[in-house]
Biopython code that builds the backbone (N, CA, C, O; Angstrom):
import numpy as np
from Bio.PDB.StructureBuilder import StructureBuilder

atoms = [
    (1, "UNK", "N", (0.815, -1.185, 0.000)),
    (1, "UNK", "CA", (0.000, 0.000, 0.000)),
    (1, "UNK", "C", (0.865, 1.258, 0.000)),
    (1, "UNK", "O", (0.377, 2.227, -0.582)),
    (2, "UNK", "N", (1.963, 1.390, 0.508)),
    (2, "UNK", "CA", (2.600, 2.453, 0.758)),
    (2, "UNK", "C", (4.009, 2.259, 0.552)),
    (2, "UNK", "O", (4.588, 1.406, 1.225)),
    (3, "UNK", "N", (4.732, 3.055, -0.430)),
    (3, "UNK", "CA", (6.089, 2.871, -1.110)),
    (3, "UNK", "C", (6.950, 3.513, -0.043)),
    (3, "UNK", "O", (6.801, 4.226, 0.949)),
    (4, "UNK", "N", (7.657, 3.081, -0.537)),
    (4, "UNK", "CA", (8.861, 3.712, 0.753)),
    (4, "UNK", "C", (10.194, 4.275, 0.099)),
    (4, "UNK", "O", (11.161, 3.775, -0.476)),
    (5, "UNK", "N", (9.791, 5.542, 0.454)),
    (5, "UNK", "CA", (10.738, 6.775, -0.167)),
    (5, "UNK", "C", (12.248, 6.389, -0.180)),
    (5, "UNK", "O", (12.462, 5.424, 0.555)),
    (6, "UNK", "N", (13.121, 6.770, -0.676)),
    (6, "UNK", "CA", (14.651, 6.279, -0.150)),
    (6, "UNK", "C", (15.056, 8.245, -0.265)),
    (6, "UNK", "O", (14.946, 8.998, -1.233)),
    (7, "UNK", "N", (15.351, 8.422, 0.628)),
    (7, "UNK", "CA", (15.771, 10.194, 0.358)),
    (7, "UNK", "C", (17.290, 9.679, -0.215)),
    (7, "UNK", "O", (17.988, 8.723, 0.122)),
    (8, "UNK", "N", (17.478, 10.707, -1.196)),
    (8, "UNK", "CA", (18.585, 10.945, -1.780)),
    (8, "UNK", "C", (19.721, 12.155, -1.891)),
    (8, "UNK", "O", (20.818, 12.110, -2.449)),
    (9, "UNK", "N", (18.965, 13.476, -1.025)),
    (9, "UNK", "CA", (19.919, 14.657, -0.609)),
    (9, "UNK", "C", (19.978, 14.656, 0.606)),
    (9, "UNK", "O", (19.154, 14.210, 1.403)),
    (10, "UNK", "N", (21.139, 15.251, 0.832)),
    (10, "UNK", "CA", (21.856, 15.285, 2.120)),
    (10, "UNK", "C", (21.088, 15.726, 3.207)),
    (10, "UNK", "O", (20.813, 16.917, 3.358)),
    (11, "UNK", "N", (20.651, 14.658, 4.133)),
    (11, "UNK", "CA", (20.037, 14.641, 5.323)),
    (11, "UNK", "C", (20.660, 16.016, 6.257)),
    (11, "UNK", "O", (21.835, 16.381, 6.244)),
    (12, "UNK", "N", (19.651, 16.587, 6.974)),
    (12, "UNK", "CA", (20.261, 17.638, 7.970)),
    (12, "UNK", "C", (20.510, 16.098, 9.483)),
    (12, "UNK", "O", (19.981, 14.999, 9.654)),
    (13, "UNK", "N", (21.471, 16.819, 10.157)),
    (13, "UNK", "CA", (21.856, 16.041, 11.560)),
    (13, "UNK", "C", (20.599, 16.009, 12.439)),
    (13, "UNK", "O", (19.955, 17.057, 12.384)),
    (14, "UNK", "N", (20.161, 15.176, 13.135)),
    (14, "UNK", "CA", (18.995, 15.556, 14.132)),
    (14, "UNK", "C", (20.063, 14.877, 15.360)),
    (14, "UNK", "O", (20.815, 13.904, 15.419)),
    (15, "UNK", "N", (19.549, 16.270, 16.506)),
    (15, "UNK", "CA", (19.949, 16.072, 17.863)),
    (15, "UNK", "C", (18.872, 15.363, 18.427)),
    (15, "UNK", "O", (17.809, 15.491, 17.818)),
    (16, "UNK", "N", (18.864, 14.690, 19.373)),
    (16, "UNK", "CA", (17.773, 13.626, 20.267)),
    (16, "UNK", "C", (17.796, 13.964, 22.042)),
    (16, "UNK", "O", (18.417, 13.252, 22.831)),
    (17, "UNK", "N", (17.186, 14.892, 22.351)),
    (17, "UNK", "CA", (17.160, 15.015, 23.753)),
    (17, "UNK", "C", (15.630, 14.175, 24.619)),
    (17, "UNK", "O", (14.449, 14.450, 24.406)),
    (18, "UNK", "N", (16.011, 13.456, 25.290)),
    (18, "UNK", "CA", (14.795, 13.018, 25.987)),
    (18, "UNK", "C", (14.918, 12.712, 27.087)),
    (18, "UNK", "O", (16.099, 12.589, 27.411)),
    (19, "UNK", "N", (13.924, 12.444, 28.162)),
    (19, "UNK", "CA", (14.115, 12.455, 29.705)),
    (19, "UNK", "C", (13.739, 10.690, 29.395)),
    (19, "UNK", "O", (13.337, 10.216, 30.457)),
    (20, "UNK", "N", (13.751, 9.926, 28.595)),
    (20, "UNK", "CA", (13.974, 8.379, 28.458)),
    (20, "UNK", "C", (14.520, 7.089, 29.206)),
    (20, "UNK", "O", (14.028, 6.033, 29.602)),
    (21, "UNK", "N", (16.038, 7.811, 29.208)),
    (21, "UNK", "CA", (17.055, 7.346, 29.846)),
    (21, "UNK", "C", (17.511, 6.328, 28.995)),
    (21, "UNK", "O", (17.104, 6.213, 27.840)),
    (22, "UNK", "N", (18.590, 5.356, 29.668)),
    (22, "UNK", "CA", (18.976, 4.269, 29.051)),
    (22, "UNK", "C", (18.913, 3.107, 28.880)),
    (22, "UNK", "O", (19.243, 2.497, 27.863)),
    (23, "UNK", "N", (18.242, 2.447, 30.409)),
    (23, "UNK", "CA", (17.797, 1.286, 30.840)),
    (23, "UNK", "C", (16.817, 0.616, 29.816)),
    (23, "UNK", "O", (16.833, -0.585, 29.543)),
    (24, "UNK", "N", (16.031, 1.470, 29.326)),
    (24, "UNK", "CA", (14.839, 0.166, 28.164)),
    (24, "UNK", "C", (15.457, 0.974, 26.587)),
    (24, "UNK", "O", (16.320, 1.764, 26.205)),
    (25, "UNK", "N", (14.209, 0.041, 26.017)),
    (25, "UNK", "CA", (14.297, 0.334, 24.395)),
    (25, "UNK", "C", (13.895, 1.928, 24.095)),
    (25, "UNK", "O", (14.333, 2.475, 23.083)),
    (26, "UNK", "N", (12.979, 2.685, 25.095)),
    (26, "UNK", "CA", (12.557, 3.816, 23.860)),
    (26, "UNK", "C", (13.799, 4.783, 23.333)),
    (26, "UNK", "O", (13.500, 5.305, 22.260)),
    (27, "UNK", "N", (14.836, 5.076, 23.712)),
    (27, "UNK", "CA", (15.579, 5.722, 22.785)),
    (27, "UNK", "C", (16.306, 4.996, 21.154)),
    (27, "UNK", "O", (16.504, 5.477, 20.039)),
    (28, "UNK", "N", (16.590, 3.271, 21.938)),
    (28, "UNK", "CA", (16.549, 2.515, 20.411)),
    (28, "UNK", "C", (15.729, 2.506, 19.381)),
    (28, "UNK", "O", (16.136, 2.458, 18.220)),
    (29, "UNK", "N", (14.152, 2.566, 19.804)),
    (29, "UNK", "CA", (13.221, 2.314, 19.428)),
    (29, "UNK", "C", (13.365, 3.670, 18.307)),
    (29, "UNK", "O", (13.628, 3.710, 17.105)),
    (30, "UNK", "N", (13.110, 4.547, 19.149)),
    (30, "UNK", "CA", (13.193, 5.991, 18.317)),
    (30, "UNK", "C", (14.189, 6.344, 17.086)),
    (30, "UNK", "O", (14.030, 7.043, 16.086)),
    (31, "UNK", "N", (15.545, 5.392, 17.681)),
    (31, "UNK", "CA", (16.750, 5.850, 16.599)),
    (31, "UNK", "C", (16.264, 4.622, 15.853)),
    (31, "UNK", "O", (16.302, 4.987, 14.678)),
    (32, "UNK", "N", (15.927, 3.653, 15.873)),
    (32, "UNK", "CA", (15.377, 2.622, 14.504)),
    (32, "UNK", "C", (14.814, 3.479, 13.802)),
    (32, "UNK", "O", (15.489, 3.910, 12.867)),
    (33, "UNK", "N", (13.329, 4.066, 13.988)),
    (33, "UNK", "CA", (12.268, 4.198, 13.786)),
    (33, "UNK", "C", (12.790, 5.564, 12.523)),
    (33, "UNK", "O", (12.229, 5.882, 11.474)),
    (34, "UNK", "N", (13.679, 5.960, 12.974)),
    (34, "UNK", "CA", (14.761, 7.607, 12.522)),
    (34, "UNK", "C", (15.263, 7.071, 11.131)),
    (34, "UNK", "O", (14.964, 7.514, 10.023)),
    (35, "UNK", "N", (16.003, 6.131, 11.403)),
    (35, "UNK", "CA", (17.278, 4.909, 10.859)),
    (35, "UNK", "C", (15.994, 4.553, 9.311)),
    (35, "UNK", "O", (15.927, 4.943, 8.145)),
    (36, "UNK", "N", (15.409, 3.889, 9.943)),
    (36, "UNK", "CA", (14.509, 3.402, 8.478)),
    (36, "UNK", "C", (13.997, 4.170, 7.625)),
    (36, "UNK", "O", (13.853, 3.843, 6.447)),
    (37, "UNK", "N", (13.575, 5.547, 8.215)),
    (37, "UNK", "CA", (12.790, 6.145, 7.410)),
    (37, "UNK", "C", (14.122, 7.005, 6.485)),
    (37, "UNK", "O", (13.961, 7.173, 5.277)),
    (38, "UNK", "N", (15.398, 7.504, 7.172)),
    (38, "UNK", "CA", (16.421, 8.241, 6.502)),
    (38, "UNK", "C", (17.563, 7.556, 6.807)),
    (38, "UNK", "O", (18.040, 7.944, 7.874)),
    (39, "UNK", "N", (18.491, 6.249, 6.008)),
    (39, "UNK", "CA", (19.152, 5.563, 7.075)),
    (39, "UNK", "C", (20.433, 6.444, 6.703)),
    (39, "UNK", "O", (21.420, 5.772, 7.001)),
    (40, "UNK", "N", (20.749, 7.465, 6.263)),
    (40, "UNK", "CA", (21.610, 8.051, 5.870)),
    (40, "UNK", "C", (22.098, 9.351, 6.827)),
    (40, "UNK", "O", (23.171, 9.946, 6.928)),
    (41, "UNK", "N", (20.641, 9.518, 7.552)),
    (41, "UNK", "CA", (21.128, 10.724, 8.739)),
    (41, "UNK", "C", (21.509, 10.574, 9.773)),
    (41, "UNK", "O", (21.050, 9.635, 10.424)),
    (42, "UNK", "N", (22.325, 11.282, 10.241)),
    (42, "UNK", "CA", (23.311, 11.752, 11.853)),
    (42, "UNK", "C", (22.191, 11.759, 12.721)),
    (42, "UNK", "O", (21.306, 12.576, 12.464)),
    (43, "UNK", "N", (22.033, 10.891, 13.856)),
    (43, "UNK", "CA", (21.606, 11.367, 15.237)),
    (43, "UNK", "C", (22.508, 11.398, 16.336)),
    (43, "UNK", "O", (23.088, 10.499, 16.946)),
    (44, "UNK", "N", (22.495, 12.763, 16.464)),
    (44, "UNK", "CA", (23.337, 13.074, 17.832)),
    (44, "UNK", "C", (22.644, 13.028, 18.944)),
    (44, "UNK", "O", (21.710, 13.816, 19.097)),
    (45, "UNK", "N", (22.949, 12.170, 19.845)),
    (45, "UNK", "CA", (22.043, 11.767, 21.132)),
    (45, "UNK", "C", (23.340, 13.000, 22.161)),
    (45, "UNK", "O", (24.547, 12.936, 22.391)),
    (46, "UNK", "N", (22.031, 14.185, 22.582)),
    (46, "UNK", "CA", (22.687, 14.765, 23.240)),
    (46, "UNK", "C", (22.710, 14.440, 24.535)),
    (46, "UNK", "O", (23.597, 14.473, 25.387)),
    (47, "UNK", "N", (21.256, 14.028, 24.543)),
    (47, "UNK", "CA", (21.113, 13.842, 26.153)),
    (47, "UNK", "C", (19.847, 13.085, 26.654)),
    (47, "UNK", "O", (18.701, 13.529, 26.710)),
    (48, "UNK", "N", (20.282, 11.887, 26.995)),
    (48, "UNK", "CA", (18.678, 11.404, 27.629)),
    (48, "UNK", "C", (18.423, 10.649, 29.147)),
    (48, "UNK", "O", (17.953, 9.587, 29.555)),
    (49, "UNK", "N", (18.987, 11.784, 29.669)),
    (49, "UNK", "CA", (18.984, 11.771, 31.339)),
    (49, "UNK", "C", (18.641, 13.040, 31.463)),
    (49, "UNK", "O", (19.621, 13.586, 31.969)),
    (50, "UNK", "N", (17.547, 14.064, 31.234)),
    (50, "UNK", "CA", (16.790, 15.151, 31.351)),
    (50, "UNK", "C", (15.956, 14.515, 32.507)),
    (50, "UNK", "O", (15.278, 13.520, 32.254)),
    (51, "UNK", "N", (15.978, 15.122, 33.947)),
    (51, "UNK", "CA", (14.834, 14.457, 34.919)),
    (51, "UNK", "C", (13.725, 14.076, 34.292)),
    (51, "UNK", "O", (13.434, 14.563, 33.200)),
    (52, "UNK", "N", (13.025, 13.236, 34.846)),
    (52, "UNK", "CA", (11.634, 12.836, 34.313)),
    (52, "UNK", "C", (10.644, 14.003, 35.209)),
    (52, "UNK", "O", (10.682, 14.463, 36.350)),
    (53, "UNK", "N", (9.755, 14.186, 33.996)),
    (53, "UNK", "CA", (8.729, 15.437, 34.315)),
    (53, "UNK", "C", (9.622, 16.484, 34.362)),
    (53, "UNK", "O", (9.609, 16.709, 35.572)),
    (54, "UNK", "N", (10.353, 17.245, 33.907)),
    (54, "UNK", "CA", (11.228, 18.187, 34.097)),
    (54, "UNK", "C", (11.030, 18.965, 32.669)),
    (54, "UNK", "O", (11.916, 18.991, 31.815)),
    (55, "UNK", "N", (9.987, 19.481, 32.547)),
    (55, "UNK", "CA", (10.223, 19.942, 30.689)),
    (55, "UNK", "C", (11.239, 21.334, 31.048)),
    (55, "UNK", "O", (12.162, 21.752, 30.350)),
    (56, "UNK", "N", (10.817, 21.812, 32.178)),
    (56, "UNK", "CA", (11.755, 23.205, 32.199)),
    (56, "UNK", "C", (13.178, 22.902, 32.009)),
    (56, "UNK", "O", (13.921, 23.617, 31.337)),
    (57, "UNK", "N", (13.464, 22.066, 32.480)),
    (57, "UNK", "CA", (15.185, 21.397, 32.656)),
    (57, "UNK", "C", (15.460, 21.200, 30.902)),
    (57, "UNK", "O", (16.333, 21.731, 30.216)),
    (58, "UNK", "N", (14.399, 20.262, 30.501)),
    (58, "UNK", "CA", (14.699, 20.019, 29.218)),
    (58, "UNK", "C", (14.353, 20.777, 28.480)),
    (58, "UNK", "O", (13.994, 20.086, 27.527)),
    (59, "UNK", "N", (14.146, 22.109, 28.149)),
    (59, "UNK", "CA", (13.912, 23.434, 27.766)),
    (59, "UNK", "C", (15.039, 23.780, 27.858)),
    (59, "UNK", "O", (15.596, 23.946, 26.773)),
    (60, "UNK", "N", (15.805, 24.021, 29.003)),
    (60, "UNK", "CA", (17.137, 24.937, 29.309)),
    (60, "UNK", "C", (18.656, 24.308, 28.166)),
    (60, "UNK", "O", (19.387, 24.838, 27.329)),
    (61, "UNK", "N", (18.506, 22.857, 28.803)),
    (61, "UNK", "CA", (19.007, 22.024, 28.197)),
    (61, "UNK", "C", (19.236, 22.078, 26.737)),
    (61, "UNK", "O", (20.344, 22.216, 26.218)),
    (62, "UNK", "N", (17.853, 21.933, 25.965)),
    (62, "UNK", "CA", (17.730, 22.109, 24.244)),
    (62, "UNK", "C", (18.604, 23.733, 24.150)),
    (62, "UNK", "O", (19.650, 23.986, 23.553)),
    (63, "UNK", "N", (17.935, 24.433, 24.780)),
    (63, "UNK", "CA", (18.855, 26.211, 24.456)),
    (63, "UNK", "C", (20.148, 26.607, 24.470)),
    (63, "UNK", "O", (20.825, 27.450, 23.881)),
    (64, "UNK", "N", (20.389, 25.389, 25.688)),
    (64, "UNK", "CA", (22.180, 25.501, 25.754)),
    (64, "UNK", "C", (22.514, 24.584, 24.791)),
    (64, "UNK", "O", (23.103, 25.170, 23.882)),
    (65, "UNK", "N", (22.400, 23.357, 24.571)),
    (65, "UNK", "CA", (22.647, 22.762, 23.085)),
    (65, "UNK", "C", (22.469, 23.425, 22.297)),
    (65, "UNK", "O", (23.569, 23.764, 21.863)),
    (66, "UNK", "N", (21.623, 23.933, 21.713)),
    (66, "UNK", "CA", (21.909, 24.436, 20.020)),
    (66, "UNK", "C", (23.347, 25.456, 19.948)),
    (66, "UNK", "O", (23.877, 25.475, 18.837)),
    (67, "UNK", "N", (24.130, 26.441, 21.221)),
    (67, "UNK", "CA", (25.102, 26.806, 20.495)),
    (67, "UNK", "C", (26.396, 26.142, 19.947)),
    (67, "UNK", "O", (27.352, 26.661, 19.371)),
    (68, "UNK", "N", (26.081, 24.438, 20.392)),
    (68, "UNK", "CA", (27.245, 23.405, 19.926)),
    (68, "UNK", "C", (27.183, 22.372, 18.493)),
    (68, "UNK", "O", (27.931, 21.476, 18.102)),
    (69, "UNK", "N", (26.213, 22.828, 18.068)),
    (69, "UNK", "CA", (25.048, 21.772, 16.953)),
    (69, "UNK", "C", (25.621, 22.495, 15.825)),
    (69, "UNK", "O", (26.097, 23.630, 15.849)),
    (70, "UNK", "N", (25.499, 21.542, 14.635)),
    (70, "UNK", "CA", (25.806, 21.864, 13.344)),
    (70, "UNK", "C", (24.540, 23.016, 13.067)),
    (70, "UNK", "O", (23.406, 22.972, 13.545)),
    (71, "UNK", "N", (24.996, 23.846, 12.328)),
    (71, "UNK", "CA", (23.878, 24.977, 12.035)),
    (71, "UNK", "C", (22.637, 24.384, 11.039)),
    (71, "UNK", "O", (21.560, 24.959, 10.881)),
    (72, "UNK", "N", (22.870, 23.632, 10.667)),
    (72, "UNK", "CA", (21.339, 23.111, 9.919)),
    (72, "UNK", "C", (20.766, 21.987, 10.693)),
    (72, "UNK", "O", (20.002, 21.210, 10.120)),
    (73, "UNK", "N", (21.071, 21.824, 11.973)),
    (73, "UNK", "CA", (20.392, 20.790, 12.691)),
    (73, "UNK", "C", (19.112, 20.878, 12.927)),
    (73, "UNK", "O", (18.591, 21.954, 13.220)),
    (74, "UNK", "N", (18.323, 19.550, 12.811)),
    (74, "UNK", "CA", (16.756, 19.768, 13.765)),
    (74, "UNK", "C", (16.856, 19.171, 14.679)),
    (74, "UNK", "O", (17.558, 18.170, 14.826)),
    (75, "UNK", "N", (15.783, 19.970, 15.883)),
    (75, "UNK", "CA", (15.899, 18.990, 16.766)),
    (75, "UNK", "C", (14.841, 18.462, 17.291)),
    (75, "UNK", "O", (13.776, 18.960, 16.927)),
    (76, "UNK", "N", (14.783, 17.270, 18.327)),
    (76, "UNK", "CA", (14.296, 16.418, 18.668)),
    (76, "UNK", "C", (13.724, 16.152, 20.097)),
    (76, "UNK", "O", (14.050, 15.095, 20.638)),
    (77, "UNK", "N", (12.891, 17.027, 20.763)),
    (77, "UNK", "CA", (13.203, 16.704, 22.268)),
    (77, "UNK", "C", (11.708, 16.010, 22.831)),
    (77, "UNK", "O", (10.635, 16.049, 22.228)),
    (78, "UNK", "N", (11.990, 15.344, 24.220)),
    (78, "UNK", "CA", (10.942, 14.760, 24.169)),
    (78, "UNK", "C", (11.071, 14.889, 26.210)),
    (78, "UNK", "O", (11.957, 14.606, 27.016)),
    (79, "UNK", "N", (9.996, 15.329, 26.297)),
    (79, "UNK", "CA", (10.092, 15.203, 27.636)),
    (79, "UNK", "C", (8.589, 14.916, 28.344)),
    (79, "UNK", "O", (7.927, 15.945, 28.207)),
    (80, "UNK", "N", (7.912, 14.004, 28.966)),
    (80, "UNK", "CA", (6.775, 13.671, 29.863)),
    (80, "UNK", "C", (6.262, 14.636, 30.357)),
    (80, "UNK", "O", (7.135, 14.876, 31.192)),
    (81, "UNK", "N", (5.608, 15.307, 30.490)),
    (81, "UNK", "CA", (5.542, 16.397, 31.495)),
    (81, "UNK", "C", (4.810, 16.183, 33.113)),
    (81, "UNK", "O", (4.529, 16.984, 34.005)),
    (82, "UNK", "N", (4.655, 14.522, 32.958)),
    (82, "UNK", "CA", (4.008, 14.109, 34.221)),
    (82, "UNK", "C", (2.977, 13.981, 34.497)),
    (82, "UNK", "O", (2.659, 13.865, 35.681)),
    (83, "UNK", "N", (2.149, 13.958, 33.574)),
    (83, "UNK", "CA", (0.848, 13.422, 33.236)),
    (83, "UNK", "C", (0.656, 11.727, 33.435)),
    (83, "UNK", "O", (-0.436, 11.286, 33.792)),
    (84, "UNK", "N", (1.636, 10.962, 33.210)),
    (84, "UNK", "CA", (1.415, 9.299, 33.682)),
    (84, "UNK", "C", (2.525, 8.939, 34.191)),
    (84, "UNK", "O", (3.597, 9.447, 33.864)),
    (85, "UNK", "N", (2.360, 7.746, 35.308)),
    (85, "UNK", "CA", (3.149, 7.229, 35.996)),
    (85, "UNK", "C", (4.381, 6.620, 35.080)),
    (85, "UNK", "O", (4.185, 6.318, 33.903)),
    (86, "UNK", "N", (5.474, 6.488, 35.621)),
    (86, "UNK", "CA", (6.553, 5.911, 34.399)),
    (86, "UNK", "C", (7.412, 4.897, 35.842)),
    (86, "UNK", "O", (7.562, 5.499, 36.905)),
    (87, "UNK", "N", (7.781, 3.798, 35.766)),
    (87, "UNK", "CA", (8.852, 3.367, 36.249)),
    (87, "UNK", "C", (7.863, 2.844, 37.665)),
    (87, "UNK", "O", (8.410, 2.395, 38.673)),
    (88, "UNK", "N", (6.162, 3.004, 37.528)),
    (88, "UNK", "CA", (5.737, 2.309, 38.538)),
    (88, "UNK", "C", (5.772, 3.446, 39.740)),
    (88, "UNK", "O", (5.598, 2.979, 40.866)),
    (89, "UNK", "N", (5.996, 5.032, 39.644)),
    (89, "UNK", "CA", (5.692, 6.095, 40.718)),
    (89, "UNK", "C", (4.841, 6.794, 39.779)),
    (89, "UNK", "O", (4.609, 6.710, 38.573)),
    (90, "UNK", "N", (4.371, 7.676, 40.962)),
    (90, "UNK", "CA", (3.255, 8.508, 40.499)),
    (90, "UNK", "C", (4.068, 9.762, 40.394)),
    (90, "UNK", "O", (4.819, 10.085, 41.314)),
    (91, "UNK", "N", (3.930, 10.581, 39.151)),
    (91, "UNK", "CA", (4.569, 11.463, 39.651)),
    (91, "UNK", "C", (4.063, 13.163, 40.423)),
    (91, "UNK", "O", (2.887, 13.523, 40.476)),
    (92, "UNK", "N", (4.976, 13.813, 40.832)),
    (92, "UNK", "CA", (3.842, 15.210, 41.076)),
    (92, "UNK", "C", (3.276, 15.431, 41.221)),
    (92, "UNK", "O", (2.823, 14.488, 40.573)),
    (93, "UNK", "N", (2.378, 15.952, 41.567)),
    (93, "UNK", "CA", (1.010, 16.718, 40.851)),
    (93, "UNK", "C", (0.769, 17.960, 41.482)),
    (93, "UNK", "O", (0.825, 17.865, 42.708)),
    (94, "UNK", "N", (0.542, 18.989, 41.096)),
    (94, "UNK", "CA", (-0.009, 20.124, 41.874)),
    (94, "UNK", "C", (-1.691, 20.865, 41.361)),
    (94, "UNK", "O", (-2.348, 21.840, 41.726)),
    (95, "UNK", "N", (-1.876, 19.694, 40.276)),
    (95, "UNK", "CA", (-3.173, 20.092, 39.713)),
    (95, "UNK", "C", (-3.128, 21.064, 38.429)),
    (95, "UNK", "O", (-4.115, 21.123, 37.696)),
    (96, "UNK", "N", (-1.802, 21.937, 38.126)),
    (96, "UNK", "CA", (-1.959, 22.693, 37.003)),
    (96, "UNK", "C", (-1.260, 21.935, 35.971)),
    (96, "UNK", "O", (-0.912, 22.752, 35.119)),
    (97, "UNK", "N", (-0.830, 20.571, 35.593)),
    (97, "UNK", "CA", (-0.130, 19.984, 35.067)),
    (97, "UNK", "C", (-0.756, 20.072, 33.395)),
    (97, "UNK", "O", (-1.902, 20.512, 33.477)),
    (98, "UNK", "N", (-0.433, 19.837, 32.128)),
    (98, "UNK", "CA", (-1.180, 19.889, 31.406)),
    (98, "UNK", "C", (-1.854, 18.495, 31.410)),
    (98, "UNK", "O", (-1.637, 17.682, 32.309)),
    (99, "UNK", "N", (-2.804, 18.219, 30.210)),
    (99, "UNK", "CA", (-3.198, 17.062, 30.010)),
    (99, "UNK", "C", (-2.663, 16.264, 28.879)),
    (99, "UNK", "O", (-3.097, 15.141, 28.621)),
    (100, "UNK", "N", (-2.048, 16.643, 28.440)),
    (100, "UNK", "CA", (-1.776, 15.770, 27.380)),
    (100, "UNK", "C", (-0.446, 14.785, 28.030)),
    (100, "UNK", "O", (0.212, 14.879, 29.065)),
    (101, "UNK", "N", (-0.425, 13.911, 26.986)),
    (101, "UNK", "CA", (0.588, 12.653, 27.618)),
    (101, "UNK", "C", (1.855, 13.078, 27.487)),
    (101, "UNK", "O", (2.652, 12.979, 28.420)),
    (102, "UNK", "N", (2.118, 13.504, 26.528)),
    (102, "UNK", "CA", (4.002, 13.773, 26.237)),
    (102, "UNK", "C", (4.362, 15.042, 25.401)),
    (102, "UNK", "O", (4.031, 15.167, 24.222)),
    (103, "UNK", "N", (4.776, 15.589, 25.814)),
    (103, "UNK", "CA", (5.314, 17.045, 25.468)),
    (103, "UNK", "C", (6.506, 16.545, 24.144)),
    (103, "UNK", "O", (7.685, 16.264, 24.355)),
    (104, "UNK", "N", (5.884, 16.536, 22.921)),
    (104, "UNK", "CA", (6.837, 16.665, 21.487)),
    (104, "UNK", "C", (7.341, 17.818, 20.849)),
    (104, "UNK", "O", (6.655, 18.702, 20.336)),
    (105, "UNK", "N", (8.361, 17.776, 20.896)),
    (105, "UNK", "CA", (8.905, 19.261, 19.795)),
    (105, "UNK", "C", (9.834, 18.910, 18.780)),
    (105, "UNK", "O", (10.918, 18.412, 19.081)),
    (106, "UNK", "N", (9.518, 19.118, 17.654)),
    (106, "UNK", "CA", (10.465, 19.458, 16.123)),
    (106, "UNK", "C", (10.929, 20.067, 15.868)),
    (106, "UNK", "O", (10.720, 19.976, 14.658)),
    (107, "UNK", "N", (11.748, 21.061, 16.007)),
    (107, "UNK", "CA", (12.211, 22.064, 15.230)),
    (107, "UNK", "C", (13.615, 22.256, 14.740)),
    (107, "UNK", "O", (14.541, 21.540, 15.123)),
    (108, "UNK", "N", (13.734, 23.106, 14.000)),
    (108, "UNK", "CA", (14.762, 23.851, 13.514)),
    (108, "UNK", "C", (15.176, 24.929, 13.952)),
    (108, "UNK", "O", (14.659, 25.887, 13.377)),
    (109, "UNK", "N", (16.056, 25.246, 14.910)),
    (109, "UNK", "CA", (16.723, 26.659, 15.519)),
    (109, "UNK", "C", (17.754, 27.320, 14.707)),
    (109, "UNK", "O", (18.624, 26.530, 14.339)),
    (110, "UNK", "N", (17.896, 28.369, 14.370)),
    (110, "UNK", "CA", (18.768, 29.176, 13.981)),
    (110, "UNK", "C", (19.952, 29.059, 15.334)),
    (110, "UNK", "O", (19.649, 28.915, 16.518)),
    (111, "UNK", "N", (21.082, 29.146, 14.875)),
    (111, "UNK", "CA", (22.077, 29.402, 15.774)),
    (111, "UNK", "C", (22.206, 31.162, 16.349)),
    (111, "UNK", "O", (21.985, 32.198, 15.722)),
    (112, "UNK", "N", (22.580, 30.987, 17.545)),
    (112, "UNK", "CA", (22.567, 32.176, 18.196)),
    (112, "UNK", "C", (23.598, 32.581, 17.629)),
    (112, "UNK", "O", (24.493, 31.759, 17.432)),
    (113, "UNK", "N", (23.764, 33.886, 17.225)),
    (113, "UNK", "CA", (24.728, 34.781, 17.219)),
    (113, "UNK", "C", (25.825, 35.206, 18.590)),
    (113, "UNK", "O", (25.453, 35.385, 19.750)),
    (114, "UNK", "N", (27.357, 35.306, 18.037)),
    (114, "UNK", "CA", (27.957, 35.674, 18.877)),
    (114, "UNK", "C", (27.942, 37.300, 19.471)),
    (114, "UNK", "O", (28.656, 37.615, 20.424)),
]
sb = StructureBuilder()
sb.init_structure("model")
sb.init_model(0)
sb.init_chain("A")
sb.init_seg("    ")
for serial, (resi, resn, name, xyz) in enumerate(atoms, 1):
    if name == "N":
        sb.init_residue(resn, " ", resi, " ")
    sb.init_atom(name, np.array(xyz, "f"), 0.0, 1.0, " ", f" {name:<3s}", serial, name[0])
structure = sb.get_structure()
């Protein structure tokens, strides 16, 4: 039903930040999932020990990364915001939490100027 593209120009690098960690599959899972669709592009795993529920951390984190990143990088971050239990604890709550399950972001940053 569905052909499967092979890209043929030069992939931009994608950075991979996530509060994941290392112990299970989802960061493999993710770089497969990356791997098949472009097996030709760079993932730079910057960081995936961002606290869990911590999007502010992993906010700060993505901002101070991009001034070390190739300038056409996208990036990749992924952080819980604590909406479901992970690892069997509950996490937080103070009631203003959002609702949605997982905080996704794509983008493309311009590099900061010196």
């Amino acid at each position: 039903m569905f052909e499967k593209v092979a890209y043929t120009v030069r992939m931009r690098p994608i950075c991979f930040i996530s509060d994941y960690g290392l112990t299970d599959v989802l960061v493999g899972t993710c770089k497969g999932v990356i791997m098949s669709i472009a097996p030709r592009t760079t993932i730079i795993d910057v960081i995936h020990s961002v606290p869990e529920f911590d999007v502010i951390r992993g906010a700060e984190t993505l901002r101070h990364a991009t001034r070390y990143m190739p300038e056409d990088a996208v990036y990749l971050a992924i952080v819980d915001p604590g909406t479901r239990p992970r690892g069997g604890r509950s996490p937080p709550r103070s009631g203003a939490e959002p609702t949605w399950s997982a905080r996704i972001m794509v983008c493309s940053c311009p590099q900061p100027k010196p």
